[in-house]
Each structure stands twice: as C-alpha cells, then as structure tokens.
SERO-4910 file (N, C-alpha, C, O; in steps of 0.05 Angstrom, whole numbers):
BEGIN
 pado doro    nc1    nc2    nc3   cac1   cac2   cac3    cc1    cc2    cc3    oc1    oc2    oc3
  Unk    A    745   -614   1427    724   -593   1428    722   -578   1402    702   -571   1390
  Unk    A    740   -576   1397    744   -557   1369    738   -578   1341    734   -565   1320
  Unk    A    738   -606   1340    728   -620   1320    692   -618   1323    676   -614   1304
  Unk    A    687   -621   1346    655   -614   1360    639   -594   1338    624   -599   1319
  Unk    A    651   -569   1350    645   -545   1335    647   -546   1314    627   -539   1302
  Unk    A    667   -555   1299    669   -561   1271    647   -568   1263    633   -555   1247
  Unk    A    641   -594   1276    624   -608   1256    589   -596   1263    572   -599   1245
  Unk    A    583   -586   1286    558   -565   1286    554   -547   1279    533   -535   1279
  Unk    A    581   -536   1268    582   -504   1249    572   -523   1215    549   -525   1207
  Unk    A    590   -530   1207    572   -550   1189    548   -557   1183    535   -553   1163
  Unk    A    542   -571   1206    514   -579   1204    493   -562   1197    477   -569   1180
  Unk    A    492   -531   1213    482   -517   1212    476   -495   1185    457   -481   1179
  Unk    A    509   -501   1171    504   -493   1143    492   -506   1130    477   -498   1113
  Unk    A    496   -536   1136    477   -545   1112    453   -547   1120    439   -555   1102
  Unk    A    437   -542   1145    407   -535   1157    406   -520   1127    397   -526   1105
  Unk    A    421   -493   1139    410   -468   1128    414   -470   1102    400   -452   1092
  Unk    A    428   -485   1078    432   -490   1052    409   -508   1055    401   -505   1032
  Unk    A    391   -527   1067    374   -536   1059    347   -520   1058    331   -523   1040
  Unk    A    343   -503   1080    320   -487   1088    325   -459   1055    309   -446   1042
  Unk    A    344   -461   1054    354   -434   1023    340   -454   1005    318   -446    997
  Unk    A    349   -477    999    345   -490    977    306   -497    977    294   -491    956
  Unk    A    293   -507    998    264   -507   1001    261   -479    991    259   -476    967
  Unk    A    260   -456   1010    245   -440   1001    257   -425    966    246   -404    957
  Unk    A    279   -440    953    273   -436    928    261   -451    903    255   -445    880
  Unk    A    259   -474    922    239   -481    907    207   -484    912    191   -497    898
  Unk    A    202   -471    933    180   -459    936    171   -436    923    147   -434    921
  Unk    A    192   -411    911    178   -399    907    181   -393    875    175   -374    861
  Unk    A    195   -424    869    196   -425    844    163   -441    827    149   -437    807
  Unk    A    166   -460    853    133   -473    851    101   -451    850     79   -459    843
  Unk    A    109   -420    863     95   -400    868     96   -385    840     76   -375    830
  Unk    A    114   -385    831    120   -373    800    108   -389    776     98   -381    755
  Unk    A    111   -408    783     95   -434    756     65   -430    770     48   -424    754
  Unk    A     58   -430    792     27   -432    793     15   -395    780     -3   -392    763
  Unk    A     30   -373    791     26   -354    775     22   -356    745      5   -351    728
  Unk    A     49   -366    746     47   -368    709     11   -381    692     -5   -374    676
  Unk    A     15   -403    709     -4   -419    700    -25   -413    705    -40   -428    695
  Unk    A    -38   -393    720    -65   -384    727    -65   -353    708    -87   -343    703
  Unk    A    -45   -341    700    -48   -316    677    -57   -334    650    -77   -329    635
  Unk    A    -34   -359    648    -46   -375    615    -76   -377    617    -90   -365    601
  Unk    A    -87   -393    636   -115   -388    637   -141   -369    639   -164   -372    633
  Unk    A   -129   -351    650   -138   -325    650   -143   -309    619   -164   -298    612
  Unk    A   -115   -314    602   -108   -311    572   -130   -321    563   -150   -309    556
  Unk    A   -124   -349    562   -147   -358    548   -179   -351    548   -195   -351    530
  Unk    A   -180   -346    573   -208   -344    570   -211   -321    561   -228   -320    544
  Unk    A   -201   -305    567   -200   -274    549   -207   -279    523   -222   -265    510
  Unk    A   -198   -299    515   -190   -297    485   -218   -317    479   -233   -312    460
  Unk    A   -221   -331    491   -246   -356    484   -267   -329    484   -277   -323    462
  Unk    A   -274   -309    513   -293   -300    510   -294   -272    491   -315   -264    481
  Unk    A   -271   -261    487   -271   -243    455   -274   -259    431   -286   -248    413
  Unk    A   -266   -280    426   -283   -293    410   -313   -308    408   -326   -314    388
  Unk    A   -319   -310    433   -350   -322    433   -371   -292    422   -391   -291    408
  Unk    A   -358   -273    432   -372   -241    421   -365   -232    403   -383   -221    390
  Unk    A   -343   -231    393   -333   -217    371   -360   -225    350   -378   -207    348
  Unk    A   -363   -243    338   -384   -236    315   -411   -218    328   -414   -196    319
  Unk    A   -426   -225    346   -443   -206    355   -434   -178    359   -447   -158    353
  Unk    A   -409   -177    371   -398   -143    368   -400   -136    334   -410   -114    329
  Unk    A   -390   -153    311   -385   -140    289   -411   -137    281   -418   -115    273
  Unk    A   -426   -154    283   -462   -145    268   -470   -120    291   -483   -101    281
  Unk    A   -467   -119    308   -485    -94    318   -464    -70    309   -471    -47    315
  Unk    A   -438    -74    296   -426    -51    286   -439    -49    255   -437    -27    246
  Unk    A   -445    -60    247   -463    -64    224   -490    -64    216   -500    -65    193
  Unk    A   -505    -61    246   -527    -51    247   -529    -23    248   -543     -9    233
  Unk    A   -510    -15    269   -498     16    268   -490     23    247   -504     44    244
  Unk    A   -475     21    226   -474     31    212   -505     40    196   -516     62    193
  Unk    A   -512     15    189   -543     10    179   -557     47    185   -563     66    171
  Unk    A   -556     42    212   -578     62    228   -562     86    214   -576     99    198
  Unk    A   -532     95    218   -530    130    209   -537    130    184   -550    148    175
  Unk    A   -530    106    167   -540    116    134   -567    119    136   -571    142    129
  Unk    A   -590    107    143   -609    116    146   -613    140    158   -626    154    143
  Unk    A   -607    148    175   -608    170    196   -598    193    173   -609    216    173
  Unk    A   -574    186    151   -563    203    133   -587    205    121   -600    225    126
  Unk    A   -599    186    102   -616    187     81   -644    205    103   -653    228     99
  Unk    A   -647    194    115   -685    216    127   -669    244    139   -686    262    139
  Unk    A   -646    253    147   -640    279    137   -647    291    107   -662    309    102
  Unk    A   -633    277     89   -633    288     57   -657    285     49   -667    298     30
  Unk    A   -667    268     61   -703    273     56   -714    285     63   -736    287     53
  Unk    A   -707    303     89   -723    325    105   -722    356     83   -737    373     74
  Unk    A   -690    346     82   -685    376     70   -697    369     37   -699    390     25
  Unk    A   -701    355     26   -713    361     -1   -739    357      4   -748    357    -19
  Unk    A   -759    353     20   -777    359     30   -785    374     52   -797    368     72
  Unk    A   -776    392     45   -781    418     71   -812    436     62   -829    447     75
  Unk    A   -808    433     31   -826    451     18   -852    430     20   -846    408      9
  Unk    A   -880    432     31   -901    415     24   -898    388     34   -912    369     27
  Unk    A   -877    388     53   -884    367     67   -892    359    103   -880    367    123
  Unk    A   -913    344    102   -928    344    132   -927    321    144   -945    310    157
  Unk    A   -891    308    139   -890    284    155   -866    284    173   -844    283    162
  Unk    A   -866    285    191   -852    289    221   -832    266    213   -832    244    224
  Unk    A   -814    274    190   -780    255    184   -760    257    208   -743    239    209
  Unk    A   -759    279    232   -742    283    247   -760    261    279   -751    260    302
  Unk    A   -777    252    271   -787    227    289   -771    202    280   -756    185    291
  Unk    A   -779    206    261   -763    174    256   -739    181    258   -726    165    271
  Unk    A   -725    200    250   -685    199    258   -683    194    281   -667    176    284
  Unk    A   -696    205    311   -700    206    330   -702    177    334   -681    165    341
  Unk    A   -717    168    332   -718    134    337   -699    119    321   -692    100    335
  Unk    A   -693    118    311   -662    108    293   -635    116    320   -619    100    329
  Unk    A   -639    149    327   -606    148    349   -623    140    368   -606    130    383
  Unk    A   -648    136    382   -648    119    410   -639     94    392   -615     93    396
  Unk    A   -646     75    375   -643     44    371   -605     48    371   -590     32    382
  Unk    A   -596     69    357   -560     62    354   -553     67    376   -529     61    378
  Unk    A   -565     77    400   -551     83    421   -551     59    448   -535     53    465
  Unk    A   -577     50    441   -584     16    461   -569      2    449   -554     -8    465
  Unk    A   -562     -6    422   -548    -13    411   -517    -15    423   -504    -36    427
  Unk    A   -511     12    428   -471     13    434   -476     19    460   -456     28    470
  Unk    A   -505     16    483   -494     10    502   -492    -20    510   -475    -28    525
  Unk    A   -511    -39    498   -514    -56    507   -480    -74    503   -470    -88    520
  Unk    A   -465    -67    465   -445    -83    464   -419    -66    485   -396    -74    487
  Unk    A   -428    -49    497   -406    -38    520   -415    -51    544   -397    -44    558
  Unk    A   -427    -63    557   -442    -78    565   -427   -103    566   -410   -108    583
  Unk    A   -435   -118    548   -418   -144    542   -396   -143    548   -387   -155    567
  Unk    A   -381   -125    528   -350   -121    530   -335   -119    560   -314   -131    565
  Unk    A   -348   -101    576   -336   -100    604   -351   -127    615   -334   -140    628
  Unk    A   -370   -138    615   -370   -159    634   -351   -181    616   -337   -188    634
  Unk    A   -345   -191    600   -319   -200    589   -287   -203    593   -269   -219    595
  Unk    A   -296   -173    592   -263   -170    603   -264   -168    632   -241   -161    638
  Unk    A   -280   -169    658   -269   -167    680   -263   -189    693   -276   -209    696
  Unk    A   -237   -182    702   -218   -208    711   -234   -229    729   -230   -252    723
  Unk    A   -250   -225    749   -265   -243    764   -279   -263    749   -297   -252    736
  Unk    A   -278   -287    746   -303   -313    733   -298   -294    708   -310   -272    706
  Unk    A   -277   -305    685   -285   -285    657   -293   -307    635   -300   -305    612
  Unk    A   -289   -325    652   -303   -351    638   -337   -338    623   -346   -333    601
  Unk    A   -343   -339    642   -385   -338    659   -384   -311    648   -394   -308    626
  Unk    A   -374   -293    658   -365   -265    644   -372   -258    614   -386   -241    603
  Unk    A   -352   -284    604   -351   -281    570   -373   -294    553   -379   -286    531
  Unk    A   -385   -313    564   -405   -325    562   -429   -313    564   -448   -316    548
  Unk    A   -429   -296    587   -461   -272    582   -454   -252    575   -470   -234    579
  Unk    A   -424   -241    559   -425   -220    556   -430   -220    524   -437   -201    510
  Unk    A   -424   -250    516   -440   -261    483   -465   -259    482   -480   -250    465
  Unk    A   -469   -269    503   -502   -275    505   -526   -247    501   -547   -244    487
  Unk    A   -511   -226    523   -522   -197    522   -511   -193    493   -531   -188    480
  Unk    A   -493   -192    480   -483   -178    456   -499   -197    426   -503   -180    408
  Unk    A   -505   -217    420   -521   -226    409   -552   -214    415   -565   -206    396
  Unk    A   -565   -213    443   -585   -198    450   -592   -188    435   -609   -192    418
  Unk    A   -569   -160    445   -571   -129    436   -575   -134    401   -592   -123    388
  Unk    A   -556   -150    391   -555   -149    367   -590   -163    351   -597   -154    329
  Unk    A   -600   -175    360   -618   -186    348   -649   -168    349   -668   -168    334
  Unk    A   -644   -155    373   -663   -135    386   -655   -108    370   -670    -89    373
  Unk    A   -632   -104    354   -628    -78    341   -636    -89    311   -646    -73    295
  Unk    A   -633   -118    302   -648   -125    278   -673   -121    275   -683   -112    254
  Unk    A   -686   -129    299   -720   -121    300   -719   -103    305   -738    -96    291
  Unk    A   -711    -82    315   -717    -51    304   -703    -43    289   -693    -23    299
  Unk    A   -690    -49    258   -687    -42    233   -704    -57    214   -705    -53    190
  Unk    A   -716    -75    227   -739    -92    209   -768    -69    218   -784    -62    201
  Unk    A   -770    -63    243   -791    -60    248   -799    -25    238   -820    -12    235
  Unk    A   -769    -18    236   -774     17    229   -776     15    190   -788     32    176
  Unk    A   -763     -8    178   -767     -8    157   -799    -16    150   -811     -1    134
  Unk    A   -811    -35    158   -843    -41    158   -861    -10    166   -883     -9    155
  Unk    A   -853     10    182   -857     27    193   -863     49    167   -883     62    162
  Unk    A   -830     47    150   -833     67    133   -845     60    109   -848     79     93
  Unk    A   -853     31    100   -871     24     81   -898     34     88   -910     45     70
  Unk    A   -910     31    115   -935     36    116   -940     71    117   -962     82    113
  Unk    A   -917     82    122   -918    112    119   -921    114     96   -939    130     90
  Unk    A   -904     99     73   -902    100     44   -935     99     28   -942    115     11
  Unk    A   -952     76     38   -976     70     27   -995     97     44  -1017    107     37
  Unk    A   -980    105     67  -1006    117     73  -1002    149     58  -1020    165     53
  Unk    A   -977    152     54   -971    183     33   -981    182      3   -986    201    -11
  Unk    A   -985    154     -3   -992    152    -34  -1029    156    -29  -1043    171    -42
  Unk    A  -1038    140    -11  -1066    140      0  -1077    174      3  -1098    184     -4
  Unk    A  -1059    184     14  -1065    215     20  -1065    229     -5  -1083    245     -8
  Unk    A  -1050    228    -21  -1043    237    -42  -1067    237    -62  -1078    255    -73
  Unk    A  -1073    197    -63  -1097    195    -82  -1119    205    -75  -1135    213    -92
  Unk    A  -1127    208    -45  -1156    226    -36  -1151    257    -40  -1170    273    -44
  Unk    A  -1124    264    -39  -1129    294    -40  -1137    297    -76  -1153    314    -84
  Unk    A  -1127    283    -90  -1126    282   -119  -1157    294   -129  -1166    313   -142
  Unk    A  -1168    264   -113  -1190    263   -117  -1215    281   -109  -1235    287   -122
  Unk    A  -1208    287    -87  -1224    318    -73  -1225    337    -91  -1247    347    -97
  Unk    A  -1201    346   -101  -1189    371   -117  -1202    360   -146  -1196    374   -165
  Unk    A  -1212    346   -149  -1227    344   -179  -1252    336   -172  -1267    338   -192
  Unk    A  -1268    327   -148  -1292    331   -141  -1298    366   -141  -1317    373   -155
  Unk    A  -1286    383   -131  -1281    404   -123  -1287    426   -151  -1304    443   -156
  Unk    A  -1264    414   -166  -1265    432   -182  -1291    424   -209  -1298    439   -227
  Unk    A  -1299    401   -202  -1321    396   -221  -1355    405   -219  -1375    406   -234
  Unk    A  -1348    410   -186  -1374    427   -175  -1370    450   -183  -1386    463   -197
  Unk    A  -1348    459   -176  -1344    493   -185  -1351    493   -214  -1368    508   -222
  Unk    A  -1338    478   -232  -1351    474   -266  -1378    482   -263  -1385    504   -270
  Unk    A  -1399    456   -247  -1421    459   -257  -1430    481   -242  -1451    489   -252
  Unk    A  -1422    496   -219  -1437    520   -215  -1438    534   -230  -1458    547   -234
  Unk    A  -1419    536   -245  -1407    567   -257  -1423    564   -279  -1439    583   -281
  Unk    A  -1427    538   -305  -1445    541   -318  -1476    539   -300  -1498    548   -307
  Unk    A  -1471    532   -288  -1514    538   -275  -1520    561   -276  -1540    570   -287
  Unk    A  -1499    579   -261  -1488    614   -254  -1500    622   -289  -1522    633   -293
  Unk    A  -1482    615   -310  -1473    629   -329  -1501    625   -347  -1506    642   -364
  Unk    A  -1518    605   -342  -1546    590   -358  -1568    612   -352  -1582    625   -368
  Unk    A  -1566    612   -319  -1584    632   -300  -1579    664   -312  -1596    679   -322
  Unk    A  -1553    669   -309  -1551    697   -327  -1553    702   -350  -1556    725   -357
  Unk    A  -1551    678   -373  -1564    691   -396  -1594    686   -399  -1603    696   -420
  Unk    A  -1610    672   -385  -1637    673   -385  -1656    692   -375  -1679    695   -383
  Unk    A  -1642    705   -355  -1641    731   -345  -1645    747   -359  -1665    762   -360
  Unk    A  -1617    748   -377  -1609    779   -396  -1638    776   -421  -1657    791   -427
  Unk    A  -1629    748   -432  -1661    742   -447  -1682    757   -441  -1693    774   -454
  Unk    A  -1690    745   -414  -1721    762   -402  -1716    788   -396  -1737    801   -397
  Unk    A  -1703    797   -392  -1697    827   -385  -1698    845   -423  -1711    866   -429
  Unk    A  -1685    833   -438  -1687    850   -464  -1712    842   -474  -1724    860   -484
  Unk    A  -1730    812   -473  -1763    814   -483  -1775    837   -474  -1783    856   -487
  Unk    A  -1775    832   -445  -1787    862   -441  -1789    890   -446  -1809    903   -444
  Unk    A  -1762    898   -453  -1754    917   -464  -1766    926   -493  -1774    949   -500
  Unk    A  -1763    895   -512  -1776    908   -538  -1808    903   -540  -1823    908   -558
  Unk    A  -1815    887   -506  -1847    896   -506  -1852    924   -507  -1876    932   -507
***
C-alpha cells in the first residue's frame, strides 16, 4: 500500500511539474508575442515620423517665412504711419490666420501619427495632411507675395496720377493768375486813360 502511494504522490508531482512547466512556457510565448507586437508598433512610429518629418520641417519654414514677414509689414507700418493710406495691419492679419492653419494642420498630422491604433494608416495620412498643409501654406506665401506686388504697382500708379493732378492743378492756377494779373493791368490802363482824359 505504501509503495501505491508512493508512486501516485509522484505522479502527481510530476502532473504538477508538467502543468508549472506549460504554463511557463506559455507565458514566456505571451512575452515574445508582446515583445514583438511593441517592435512593430516602434517601427511604425518611426516609418510614420519619418514619412512627415520633411513636410513638418517645410511648414516650420514656411512659418518662419510668415513672422519675418509679419516682422517686416510691422516696420513698414511704423515707418509709414506718416502719409500712409494702406491698411499694412490687413495683410499681417492674413499672414497669422495662414501661420496659424499652418501649425494646426501639422498638429493634426502629428497626433493622427502617433496614435497607437492602425499607426501604420495613421502615419500615412498624417504625411499626407502635413504635406497638404504644407503646400496650401506655399500658395498662400506665393499668393500674398503676388498680392503685395500688385499693391506695389497699384501705389506707384497712385502716386503717378496724384503727381500728375498736382501739376495739372497747379498749371491752371498759373494760367489763372496770369489771366487775373493781364485783366488787372488792363484795367488799371483804362482806369488812368480816363483820368488824363
């Protein structure tokens, strides 16, 4: 009886040393599939910060673009404060709406990128939006620069008609003043004949 027991006390350890041994390597097999679904996760992180990264750096470079401008039509406001009748704080105005579509759109990208769900598809339209933004902030630094050429032709245009008024102007006033000055000494003339009649 007692060899019996023996050998089912046994058995039973090594059940239970086998059932220990499965579930360690089960949840060693649970640890490698972890592992291996973060590496891919990594990667795509990294595939989709690189598929954006150049579109993030040009719309930081468009931005920049926009405050120096935004700098320069300040310093042009204030050295034209005196005699000037062109609404410069319009166009700054449209320069921070364009920098501001601008840094929402690449915030935009960036979070659909980085969020952990599909960051594949994620990183892929979050290039796609961030090139967008960026090409759509080129046409509006192309289109505000074409903008301020035609302001440019139309200030020289104003300039040459006022020029020109102001010497139409003053050339009438010329010839009144002699017509005026002809009329009064022909006047004074007839006025002293009579006199030494």
């Amino acid at each position: 009886m007692k060899g019996l027991q023996k050998q089912q006390q046994q058995q039973q350890q090594q059940q239970q040393q086998q059932q220990q041994q499965q579930q360690q390597q089960q949840q060693q097999q649970q640890q490698q599939q972890q592992q291996l679904l973060l590496l891919q996760q990594l990667q795509q992180h990294q595939e989709g910060f690189r598929l954006f990264r150049l579109p993030l750096q040009r719309l930081q470079h468009l931005q920049q673009q926009l405050l120096q401008q935004q700098q320069q039509e300040k310093q042009q406001e204030q050295q034209q404060q005196q005699g000037s009748d062109l609404p410069i704080h319009l166009k700054t105005l449209l320069l921070l709406r364009l920098a501001a579509a601008a840094a929402a759109a690449a915030a935009a990208a960036a979070a659909a990128a980085a969020a952990g769900a599909g960051a594949g598809a994620g990183a892929a339209a979050g290039a796609g939006a961030a090139a967008g933004a960026a090409a759509a902030a080129e046409a509006g630094v192309e289109r505000m620069s074409r903008r301020k050429e035609g302001q440019k032709e139309t200030e020289k245009e104003t300039e040459r008609r006022q020029k020109g008024d102001r010497k139409e102007t003053e050339r009438r006033q010329k010839g009144d003043r002699k017509e005026t000055e002809k009329e009064t000494e022909k006047e004074t003339e007839r006025r002293q004949k009579r006199r030494q009649m």
